[in-house]
Biotite code that builds the C-alpha atoms (Angstrom):
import biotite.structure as struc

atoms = struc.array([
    struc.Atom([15.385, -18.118, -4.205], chain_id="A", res_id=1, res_name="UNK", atom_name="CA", element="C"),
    struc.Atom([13.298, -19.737, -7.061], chain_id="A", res_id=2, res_name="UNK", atom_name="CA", element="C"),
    struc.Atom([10.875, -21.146, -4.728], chain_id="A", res_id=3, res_name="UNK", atom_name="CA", element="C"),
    struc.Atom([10.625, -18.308, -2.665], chain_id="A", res_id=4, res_name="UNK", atom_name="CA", element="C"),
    struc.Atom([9.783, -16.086, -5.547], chain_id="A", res_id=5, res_name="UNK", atom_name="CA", element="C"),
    struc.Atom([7.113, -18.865, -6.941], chain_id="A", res_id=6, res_name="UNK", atom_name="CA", element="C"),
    struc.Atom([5.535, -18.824, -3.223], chain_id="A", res_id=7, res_name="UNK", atom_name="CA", element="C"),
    struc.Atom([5.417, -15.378, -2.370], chain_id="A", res_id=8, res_name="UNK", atom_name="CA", element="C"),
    struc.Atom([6.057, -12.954, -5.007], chain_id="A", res_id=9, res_name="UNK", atom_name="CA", element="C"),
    struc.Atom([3.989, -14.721, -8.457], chain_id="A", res_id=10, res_name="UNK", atom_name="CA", element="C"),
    struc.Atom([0.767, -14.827, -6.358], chain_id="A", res_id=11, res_name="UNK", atom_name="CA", element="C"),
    struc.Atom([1.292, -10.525, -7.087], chain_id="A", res_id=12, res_name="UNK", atom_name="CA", element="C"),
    struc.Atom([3.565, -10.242, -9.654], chain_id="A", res_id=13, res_name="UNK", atom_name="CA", element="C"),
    struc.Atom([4.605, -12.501, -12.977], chain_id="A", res_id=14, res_name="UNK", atom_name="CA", element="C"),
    struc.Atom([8.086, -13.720, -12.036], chain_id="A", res_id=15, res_name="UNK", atom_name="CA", element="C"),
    struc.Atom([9.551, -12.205, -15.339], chain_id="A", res_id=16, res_name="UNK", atom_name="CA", element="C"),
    struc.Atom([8.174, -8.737, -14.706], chain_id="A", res_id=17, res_name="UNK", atom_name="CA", element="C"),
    struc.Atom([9.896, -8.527, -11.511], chain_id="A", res_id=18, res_name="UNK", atom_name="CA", element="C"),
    struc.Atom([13.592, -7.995, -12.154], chain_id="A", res_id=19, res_name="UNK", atom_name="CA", element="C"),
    struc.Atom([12.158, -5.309, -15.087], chain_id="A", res_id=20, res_name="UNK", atom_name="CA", element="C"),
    struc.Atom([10.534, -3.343, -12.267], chain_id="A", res_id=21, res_name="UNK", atom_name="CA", element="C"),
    struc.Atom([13.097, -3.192, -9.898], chain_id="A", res_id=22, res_name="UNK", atom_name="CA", element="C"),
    struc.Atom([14.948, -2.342, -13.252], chain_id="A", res_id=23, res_name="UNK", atom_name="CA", element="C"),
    struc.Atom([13.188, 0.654, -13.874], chain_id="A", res_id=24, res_name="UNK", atom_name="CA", element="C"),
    struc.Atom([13.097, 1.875, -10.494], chain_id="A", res_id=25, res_name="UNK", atom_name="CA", element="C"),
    struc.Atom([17.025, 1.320, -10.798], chain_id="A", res_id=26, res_name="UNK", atom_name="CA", element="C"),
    struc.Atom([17.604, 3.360, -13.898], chain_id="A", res_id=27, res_name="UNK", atom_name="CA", element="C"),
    struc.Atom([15.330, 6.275, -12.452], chain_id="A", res_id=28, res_name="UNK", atom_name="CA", element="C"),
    struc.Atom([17.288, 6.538, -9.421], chain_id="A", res_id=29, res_name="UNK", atom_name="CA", element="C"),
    struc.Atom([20.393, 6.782, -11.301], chain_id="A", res_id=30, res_name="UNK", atom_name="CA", element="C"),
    struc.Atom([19.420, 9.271, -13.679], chain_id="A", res_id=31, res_name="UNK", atom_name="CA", element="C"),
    struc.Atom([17.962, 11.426, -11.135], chain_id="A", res_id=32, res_name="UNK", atom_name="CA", element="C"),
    struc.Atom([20.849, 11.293, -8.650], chain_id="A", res_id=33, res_name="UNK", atom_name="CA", element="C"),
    struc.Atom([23.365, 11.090, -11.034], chain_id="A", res_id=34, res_name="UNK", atom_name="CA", element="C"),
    struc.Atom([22.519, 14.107, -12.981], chain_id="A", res_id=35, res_name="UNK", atom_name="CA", element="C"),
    struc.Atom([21.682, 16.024, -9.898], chain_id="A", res_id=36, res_name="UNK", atom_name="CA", element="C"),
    struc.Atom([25.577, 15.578, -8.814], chain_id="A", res_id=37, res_name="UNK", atom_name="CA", element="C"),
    struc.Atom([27.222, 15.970, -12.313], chain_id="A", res_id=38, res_name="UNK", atom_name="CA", element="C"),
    struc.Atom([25.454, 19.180, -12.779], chain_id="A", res_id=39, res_name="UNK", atom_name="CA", element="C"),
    struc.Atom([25.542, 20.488, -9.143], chain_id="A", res_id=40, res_name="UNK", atom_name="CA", element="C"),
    struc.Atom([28.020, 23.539, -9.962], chain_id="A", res_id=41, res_name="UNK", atom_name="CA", element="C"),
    struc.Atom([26.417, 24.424, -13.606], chain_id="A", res_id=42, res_name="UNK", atom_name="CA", element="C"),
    struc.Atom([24.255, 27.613, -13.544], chain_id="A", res_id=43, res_name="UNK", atom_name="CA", element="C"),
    struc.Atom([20.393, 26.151, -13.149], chain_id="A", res_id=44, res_name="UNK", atom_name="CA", element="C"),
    struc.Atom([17.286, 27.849, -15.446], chain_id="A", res_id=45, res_name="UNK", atom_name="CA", element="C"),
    struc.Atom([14.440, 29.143, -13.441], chain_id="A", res_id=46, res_name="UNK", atom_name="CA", element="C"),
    struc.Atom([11.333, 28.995, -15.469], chain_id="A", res_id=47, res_name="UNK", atom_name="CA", element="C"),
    struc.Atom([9.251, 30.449, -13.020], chain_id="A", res_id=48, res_name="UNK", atom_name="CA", element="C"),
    struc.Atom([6.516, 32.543, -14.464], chain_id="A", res_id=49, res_name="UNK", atom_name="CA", element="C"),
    struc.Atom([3.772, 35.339, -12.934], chain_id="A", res_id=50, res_name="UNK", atom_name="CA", element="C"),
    struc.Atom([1.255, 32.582, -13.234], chain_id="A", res_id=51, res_name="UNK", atom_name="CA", element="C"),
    struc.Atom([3.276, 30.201, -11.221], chain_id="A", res_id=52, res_name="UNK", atom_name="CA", element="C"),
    struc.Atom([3.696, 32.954, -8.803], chain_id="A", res_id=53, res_name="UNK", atom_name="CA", element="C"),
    struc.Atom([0.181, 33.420, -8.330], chain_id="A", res_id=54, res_name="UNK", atom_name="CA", element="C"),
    struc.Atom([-0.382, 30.058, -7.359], chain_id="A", res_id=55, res_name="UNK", atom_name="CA", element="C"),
    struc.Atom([-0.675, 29.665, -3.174], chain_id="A", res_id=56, res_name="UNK", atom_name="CA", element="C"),
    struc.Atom([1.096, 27.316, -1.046], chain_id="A", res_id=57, res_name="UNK", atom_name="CA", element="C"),
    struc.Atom([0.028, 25.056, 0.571], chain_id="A", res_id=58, res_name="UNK", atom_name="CA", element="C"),
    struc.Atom([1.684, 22.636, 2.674], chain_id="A", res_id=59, res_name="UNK", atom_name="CA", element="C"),
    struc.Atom([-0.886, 20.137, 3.606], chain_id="A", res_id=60, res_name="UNK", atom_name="CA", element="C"),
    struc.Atom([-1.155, 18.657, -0.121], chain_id="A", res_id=61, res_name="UNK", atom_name="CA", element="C"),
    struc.Atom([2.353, 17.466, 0.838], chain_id="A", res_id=62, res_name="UNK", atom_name="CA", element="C"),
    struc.Atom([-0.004, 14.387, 1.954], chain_id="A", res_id=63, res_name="UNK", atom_name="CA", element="C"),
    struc.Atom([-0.810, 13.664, -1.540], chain_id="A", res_id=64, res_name="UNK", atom_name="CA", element="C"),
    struc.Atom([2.827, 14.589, -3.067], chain_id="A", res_id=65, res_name="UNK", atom_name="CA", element="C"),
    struc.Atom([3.965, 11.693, -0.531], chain_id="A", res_id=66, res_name="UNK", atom_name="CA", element="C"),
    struc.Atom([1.470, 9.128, -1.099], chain_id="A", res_id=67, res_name="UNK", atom_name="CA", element="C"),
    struc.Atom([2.422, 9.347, -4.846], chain_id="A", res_id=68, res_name="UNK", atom_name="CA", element="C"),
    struc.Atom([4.770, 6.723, -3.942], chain_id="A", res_id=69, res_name="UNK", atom_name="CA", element="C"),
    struc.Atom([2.845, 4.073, -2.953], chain_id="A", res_id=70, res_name="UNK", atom_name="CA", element="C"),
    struc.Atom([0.528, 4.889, -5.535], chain_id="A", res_id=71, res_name="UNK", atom_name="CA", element="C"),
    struc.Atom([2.926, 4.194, -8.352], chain_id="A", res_id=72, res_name="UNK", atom_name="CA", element="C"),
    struc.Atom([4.327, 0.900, -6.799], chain_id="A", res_id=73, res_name="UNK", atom_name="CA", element="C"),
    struc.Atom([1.075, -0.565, -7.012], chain_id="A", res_id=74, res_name="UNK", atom_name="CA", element="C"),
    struc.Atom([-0.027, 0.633, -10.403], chain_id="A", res_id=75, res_name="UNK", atom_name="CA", element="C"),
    struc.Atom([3.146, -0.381, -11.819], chain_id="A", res_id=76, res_name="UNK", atom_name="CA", element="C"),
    struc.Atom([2.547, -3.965, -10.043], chain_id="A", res_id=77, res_name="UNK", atom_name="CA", element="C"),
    struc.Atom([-0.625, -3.776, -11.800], chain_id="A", res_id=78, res_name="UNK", atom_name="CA", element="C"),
    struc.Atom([0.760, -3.022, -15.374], chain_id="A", res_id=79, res_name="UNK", atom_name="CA", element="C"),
    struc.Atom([3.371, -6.105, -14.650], chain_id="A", res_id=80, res_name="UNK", atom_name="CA", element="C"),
    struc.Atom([0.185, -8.074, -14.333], chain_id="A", res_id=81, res_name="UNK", atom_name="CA", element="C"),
    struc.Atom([-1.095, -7.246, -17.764], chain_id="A", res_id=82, res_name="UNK", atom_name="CA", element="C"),
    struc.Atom([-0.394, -8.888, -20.956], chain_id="A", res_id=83, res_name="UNK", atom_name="CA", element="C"),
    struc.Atom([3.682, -9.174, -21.354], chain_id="A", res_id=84, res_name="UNK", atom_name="CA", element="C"),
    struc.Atom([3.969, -7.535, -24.762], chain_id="A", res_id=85, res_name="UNK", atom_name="CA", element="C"),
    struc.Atom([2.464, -4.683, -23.141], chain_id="A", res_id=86, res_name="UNK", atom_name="CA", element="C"),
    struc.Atom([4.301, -4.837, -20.785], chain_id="A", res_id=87, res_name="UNK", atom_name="CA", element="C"),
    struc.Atom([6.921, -4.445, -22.186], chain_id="A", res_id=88, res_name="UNK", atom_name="CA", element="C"),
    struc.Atom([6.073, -2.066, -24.254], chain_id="A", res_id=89, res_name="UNK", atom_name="CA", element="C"),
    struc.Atom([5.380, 0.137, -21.097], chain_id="A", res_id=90, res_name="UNK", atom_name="CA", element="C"),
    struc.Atom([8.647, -0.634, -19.591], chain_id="A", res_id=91, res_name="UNK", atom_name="CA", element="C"),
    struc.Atom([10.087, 0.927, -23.149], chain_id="A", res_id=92, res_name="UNK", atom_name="CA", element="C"),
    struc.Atom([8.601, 3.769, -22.762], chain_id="A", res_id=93, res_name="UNK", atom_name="CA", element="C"),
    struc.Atom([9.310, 3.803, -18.876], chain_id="A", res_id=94, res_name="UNK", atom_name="CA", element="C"),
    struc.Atom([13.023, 3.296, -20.324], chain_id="A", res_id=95, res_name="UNK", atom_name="CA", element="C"),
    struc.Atom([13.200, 6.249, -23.039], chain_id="A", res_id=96, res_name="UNK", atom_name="CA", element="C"),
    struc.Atom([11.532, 8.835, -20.834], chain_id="A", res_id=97, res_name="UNK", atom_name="CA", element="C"),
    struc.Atom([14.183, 8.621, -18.186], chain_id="A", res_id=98, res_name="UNK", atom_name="CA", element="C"),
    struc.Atom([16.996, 9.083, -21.306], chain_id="A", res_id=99, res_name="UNK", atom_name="CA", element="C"),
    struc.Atom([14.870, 11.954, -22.507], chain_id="A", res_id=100, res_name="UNK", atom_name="CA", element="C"),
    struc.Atom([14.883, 13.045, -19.015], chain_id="A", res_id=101, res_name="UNK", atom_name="CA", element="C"),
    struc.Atom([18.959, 12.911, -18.458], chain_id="A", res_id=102, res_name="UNK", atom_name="CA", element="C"),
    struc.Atom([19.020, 14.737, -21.214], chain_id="A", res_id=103, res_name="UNK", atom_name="CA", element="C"),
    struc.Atom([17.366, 17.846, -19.839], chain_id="A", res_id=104, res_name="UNK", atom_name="CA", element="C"),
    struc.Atom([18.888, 17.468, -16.459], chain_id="A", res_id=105, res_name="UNK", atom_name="CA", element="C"),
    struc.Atom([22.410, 17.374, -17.867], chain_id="A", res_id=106, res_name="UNK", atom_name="CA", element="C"),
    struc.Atom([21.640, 20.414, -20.825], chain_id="A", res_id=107, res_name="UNK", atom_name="CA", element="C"),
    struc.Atom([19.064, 22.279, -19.378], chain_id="A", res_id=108, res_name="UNK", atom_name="CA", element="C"),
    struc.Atom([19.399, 21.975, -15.518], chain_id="A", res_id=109, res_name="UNK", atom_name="CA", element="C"),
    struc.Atom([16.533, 23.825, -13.637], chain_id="A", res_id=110, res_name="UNK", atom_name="CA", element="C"),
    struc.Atom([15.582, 24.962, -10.229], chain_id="A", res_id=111, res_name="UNK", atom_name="CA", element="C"),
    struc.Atom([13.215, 27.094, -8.890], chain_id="A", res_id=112, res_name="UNK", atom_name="CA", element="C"),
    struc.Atom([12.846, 29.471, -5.576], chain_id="A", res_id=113, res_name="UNK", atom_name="CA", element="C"),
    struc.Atom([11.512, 27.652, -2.558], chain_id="A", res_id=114, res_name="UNK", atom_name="CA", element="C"),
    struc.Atom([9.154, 29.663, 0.150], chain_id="A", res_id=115, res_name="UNK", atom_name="CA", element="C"),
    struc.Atom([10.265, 29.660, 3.655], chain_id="A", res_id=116, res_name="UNK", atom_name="CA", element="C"),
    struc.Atom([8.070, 27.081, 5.494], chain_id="A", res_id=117, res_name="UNK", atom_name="CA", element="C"),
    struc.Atom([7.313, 29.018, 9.126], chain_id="A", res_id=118, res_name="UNK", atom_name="CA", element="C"),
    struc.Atom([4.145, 26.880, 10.165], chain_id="A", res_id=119, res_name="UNK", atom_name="CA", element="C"),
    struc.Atom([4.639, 24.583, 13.024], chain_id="A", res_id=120, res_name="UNK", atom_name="CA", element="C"),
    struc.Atom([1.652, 21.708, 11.905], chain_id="A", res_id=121, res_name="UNK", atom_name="CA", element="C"),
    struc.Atom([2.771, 18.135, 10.982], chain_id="A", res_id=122, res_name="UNK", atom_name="CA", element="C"),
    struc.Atom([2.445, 19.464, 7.115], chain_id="A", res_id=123, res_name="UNK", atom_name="CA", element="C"),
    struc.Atom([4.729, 21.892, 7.795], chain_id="A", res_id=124, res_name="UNK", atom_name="CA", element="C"),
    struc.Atom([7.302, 19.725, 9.526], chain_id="A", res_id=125, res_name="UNK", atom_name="CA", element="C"),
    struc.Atom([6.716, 17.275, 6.742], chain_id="A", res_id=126, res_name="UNK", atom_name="CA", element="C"),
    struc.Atom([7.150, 19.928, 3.997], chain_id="A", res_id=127, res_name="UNK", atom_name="CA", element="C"),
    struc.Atom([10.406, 21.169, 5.784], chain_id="A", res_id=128, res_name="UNK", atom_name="CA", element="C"),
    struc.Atom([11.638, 17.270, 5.751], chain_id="A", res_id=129, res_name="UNK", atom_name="CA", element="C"),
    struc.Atom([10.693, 17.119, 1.815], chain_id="A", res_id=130, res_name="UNK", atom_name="CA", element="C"),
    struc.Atom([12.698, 20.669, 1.526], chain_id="A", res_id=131, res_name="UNK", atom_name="CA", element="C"),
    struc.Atom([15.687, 18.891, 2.820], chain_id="A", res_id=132, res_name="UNK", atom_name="CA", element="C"),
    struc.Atom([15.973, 16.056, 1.250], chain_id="A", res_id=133, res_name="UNK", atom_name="CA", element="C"),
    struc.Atom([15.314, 16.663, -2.288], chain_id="A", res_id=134, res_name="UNK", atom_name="CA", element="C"),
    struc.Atom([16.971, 19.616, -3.618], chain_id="A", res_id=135, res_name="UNK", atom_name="CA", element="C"),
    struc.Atom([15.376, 22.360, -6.162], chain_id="A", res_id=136, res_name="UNK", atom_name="CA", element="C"),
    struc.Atom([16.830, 20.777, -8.880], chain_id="A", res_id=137, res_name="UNK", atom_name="CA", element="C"),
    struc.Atom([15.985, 18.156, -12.005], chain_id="A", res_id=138, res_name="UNK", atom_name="CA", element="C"),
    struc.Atom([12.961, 20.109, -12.462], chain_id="A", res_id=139, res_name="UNK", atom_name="CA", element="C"),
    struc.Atom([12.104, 19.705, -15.772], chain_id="A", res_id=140, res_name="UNK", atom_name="CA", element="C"),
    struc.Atom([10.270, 17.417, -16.848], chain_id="A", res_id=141, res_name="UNK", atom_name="CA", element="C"),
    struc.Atom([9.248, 16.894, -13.985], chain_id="A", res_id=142, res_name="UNK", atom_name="CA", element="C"),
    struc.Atom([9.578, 12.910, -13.023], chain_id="A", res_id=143, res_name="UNK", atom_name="CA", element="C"),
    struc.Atom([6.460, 13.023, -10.506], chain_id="A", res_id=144, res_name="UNK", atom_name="CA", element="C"),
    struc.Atom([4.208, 14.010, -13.152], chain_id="A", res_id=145, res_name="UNK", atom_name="CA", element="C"),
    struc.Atom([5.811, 12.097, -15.857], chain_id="A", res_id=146, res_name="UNK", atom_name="CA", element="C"),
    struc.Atom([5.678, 8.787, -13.392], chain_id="A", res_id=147, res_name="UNK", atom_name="CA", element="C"),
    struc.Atom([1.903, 9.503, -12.215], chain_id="A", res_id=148, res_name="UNK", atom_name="CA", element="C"),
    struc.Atom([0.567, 9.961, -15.511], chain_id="A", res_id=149, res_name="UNK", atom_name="CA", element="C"),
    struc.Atom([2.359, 6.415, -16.768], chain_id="A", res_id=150, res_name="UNK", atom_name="CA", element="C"),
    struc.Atom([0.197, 5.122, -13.857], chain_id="A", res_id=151, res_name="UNK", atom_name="CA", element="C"),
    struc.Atom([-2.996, 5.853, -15.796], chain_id="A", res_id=152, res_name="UNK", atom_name="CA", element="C"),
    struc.Atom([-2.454, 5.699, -19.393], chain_id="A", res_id=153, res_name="UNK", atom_name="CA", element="C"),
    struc.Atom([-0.774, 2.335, -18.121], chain_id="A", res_id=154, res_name="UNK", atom_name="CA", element="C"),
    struc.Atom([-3.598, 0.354, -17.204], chain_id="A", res_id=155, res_name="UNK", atom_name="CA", element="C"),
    struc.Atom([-6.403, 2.976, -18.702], chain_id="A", res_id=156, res_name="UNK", atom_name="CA", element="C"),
    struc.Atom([-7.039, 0.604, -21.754], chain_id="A", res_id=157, res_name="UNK", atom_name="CA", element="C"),
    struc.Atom([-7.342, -3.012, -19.357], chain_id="A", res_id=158, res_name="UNK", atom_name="CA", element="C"),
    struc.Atom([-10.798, -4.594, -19.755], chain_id="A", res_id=159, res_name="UNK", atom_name="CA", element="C"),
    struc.Atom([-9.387, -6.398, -16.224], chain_id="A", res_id=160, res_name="UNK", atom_name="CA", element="C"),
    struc.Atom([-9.090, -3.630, -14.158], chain_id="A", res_id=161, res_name="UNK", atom_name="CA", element="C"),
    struc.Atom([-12.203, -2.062, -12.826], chain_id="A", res_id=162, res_name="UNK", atom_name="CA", element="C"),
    struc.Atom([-13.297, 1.044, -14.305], chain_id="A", res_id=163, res_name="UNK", atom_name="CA", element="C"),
    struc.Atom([-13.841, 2.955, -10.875], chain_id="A", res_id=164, res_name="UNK", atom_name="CA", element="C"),
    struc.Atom([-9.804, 1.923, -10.303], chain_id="A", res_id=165, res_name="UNK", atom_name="CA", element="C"),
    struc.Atom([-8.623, 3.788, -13.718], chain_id="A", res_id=166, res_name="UNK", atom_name="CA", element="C"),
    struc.Atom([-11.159, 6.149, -13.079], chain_id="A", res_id=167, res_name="UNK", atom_name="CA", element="C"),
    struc.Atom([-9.254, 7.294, -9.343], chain_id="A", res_id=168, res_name="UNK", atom_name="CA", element="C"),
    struc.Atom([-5.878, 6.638, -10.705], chain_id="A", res_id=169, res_name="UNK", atom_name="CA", element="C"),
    struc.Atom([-6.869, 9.555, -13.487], chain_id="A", res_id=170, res_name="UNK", atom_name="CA", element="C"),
    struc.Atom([-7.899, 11.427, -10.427], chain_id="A", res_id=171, res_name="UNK", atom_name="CA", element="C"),
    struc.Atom([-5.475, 10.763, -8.220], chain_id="A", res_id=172, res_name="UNK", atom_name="CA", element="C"),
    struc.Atom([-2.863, 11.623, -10.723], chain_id="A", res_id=173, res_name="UNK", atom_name="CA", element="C"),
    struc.Atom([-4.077, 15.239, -11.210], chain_id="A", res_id=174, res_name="UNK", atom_name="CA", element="C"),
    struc.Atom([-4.238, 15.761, -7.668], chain_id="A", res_id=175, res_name="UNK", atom_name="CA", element="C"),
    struc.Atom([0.142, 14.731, -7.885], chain_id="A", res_id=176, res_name="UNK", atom_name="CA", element="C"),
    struc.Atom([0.316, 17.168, -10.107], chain_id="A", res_id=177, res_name="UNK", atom_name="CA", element="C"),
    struc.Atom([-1.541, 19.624, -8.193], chain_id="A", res_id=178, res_name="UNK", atom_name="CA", element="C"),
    struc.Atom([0.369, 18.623, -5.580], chain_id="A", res_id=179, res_name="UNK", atom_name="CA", element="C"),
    struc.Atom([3.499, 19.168, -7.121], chain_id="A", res_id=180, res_name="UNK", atom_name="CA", element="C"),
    struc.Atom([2.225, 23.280, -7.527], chain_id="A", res_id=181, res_name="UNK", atom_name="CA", element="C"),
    struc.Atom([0.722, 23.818, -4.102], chain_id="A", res_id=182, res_name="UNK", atom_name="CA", element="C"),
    struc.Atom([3.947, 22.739, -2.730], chain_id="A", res_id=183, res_name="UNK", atom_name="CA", element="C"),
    struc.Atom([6.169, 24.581, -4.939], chain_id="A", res_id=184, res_name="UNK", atom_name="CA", element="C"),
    struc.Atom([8.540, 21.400, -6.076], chain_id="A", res_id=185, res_name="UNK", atom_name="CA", element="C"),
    struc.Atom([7.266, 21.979, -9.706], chain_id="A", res_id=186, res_name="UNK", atom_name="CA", element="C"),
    struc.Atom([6.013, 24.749, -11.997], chain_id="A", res_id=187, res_name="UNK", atom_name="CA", element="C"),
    struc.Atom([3.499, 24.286, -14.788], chain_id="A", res_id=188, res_name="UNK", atom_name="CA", element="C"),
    struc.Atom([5.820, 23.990, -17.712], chain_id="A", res_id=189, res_name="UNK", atom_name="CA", element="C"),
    struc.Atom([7.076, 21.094, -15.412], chain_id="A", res_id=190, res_name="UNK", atom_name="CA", element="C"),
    struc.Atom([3.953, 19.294, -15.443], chain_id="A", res_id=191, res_name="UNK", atom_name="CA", element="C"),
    struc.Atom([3.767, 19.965, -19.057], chain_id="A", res_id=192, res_name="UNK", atom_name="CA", element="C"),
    struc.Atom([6.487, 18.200, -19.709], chain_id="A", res_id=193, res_name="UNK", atom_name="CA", element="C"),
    struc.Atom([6.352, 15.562, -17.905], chain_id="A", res_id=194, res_name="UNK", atom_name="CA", element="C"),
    struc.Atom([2.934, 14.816, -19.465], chain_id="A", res_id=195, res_name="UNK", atom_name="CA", element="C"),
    struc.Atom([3.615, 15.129, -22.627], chain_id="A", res_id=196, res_name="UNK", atom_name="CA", element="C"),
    struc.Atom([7.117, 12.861, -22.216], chain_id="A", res_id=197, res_name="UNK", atom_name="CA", element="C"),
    struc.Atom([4.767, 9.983, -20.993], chain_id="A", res_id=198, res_name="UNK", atom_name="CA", element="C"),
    struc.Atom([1.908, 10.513, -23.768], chain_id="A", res_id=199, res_name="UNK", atom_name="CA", element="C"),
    struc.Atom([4.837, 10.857, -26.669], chain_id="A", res_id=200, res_name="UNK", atom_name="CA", element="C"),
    struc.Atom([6.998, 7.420, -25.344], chain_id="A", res_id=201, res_name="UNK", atom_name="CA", element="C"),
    struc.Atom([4.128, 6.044, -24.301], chain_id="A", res_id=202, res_name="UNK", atom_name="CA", element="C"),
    struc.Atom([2.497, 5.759, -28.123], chain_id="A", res_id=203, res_name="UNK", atom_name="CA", element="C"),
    struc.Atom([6.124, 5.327, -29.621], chain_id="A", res_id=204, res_name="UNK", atom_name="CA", element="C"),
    struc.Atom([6.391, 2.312, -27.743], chain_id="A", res_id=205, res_name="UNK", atom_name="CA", element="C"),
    struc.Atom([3.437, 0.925, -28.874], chain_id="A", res_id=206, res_name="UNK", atom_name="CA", element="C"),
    struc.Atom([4.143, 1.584, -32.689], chain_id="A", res_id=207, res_name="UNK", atom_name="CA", element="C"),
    struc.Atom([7.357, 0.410, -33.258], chain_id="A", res_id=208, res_name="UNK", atom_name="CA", element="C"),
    struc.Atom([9.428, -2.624, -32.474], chain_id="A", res_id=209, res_name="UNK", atom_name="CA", element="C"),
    struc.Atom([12.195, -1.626, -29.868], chain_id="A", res_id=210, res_name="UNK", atom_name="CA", element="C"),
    struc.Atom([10.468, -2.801, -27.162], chain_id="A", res_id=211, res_name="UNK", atom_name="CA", element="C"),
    struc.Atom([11.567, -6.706, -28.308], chain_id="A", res_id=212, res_name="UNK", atom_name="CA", element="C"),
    struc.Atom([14.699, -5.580, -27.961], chain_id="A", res_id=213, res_name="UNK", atom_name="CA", element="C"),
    struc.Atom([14.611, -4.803, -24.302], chain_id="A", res_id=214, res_name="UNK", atom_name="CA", element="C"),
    struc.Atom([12.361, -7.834, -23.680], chain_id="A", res_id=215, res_name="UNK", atom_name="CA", element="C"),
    struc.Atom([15.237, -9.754, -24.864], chain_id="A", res_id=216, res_name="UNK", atom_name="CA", element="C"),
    struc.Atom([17.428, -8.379, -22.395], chain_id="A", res_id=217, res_name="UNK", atom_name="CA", element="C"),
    struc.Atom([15.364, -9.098, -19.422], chain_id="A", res_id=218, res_name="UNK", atom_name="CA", element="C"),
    struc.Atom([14.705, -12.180, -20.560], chain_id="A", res_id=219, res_name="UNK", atom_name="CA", element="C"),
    struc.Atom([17.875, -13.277, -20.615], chain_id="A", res_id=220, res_name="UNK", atom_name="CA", element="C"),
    struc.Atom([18.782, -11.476, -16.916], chain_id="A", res_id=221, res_name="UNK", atom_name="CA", element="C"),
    struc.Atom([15.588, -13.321, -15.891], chain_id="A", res_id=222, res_name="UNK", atom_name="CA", element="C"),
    struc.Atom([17.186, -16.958, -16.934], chain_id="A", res_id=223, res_name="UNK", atom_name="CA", element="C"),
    struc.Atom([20.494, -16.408, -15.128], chain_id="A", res_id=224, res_name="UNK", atom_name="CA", element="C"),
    struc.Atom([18.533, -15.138, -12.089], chain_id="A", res_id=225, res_name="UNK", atom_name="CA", element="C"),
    struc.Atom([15.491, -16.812, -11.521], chain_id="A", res_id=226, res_name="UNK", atom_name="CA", element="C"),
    struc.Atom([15.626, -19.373, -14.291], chain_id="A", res_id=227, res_name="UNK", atom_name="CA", element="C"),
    struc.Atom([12.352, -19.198, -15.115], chain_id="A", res_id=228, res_name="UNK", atom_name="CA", element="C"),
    struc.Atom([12.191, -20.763, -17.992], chain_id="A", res_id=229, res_name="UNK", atom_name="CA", element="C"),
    struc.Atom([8.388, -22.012, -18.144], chain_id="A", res_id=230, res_name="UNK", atom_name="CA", element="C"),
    struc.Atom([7.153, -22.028, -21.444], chain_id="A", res_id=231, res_name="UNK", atom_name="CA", element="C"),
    struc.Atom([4.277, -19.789, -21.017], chain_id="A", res_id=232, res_name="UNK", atom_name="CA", element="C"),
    struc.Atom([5.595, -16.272, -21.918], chain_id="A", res_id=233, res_name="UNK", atom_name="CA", element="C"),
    struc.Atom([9.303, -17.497, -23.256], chain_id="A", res_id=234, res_name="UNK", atom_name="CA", element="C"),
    struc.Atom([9.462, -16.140, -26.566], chain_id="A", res_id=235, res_name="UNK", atom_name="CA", element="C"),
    struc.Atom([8.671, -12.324, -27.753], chain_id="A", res_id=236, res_name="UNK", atom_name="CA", element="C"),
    struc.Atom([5.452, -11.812, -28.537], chain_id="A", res_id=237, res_name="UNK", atom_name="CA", element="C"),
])
């Protein structure tokens, strides 16, 4: 497994950011499937508002809603590239935004009302697929918004990555949350929060100390699984 990993995976991605990654992607899944079946019978907050109302849908920004995906895989690649206290540091913040985010889901479950979807273009049939597999539910803050903007503010400050590249991902991550509207999976306040979760965790992180904490736990997952005990990047920064 060790030399597969050195052959094929650290070419893209540090061997000790790896297990972290699939880590966070772990946790998020959890918290959002979790919550969604713990609080499945609880009454659900709509915080729909005349504003959201006047906003149109539609369906063909479902493009960019699903291409969010692949879009944070590689940006969070990229920010496992960077230097390892930051990274860290990220994955920190990654970490207490989901916690902030159970919270909400399990105290303040949301949902809004979805509009019937009676077009018959591939957008439409995509939008009714989207409909049916993720319910109106966990929508606040919202987790697309919350993940996109970690994409940017992730790598925004790399002198490595070109400036054109942090310049789309800024972009790119408005259009989500545009997306996120024009489809009608989020409302504004969802966006809000989910903004302002990433900005808040993201500058707690990087002003206090927790973050060695989780390092050391990965660190240690990382020696009993891929032993990868080079010396370059062994001890907290």
């Amino acid at each position: 497994m060790k030399h597969f990993l050195k052959k094929y995976v650290e070419p893209i991605l540090p061997l000790y950011a790896v297990i972290p990654l699939i880590g966070s992607f772990l946790i998020n899944s959890v918290v959002y499937s979790t919550t969604m079946a713990l609080c499945a019978d609880l009454p659900h907050y709509d915080f729909t508002t005349d504003l959201d109302r006047m906003v149109p849908f539609v369906p063909w920004f479902v493009y960019i809603y699903f291409l969010s995906f692949p879009f944070w895989a590689v940006n969070y690649i990229l920010i496992g590239r960077g230097e390892k206290k930051q990274f860290y540091q990220f994955l920190t913040a990654d970490l207490s935004s989901r916690m902030v985010c159970l919270f909400f889901f399990v105290f303040v479950p949301t949902t809004n009302v979805r509009p019937e979807v009676t077009g018959i273009s591939f957008a439409d049939n995509l939008m009714r697929m989207l409909y049916s597999i993720d319910q109106p539910t966990n929508l606040f803050p919202s987790i697309h918004c919350l993940v996109s903007w970690f994409c940017f503010i992730g790598i925004k400050d790399r002198t490595d990555i070109p400036v054109w590249y942090k310049s789309f991902s800024c972009v790119f991550a408005i259009l989500i949350f545009i997306s996120t509207q024009v489809t009608k999976q989020h409302y504004l306040i969802d966006i809000a929060g989910g903004v302002l979760l990433a900005e808040v965790t993201f500058r707690i992180s990087r002003r206090v100390q927790a973050y060695r904490y989780v390092q050391k736990f990965y660190e240690r997952i990382n020696a009993w699984i891929i032993n990868d005990n080079r010396k370059r990047g062994d001890t907290i920064a």
